[in-house]
N, C-alpha and C positions, 0 to 999 in steps of 0.2 A: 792840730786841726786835720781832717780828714782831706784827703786831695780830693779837687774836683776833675770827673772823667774828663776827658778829654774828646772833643768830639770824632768818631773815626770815619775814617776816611774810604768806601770801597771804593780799589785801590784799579780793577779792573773797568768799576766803571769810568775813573778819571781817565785811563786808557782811551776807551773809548769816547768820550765827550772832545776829546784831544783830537783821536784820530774823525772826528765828525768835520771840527773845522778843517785839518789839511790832513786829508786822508793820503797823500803820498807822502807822509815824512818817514823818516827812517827811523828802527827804534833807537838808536842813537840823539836823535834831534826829539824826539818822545820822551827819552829819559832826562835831557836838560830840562828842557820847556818845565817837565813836571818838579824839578827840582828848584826849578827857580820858586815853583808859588809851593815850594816844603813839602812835597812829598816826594819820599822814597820808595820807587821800583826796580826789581830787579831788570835784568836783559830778558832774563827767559819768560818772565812773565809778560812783557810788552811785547814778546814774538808772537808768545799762544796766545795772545787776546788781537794781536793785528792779522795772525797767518790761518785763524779756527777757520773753516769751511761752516757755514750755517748747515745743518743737519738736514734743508728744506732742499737747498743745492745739489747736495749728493748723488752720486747717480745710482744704477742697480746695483746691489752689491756683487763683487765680484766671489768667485768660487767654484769648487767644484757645484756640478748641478745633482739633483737629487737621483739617487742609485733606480733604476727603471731596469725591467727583465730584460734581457739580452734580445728577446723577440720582439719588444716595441709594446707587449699587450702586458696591462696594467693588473693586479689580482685585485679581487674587491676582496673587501674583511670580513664577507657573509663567506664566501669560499674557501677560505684561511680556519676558519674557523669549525668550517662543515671536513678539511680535511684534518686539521688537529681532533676532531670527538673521531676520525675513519682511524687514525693510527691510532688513537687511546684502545679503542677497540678492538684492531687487530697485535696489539701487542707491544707494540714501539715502531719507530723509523724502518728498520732492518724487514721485518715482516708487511709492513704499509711496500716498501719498494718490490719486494717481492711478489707481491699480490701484483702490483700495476704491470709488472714484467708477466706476470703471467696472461693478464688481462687484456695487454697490447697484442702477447702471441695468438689469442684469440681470437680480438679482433680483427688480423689479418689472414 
């Protein structure tokens, strides 16, 4: 005869139904309790399911902040763009800087 399934158990949420009634127990006192009515958890899993932070909680993420030009002012992408077709035309990088170096001397 074929076994009948067994019905299973998620095992995270008994975790949490548990820690619903006495949310200060320890995962210690969470692993009996559940062992008493037959289910088997590990420690590590009654830690990550008592110690997760809700995702809503979180605060800002921490990190370095986004790379901004040494002078504080921002390049828009029409600019970027209007000087990458200046260097395609004037030859490359090397000749673009050159041009501006002359350009500055000019201006002054």
């Amino acid at each position: 005869m074929p076994r009948t399934p067994k019905a299973k158990v998620n095992l995270s949420q008994a975790i949490r139904d548990y820690l619903a009634k006495t949310p200060k127990a320890s995962p210690s006192e969470i692993k009996e309790a559940l062992a008493k009515n037959g289910i088997k958890v590990s420690d590590s899993l009654i830690s990550a399911v008592k110690y997760k932070k809700s995702k809503r909680k979180r605060g800002k993420k921490r990190g370095r902040p986004a790379a901004t030009p040494s002078n504080g002012e921002a390049v828009a992408v029409d600019s970027l763009v209007a000087a990458k077709k200046m260097v395609d035309q004037l030859g490359g990088i090397d000749a673009a800087e050159q041009a501006i170096r002359v350009l500055k001397r000019l201006q002054n």
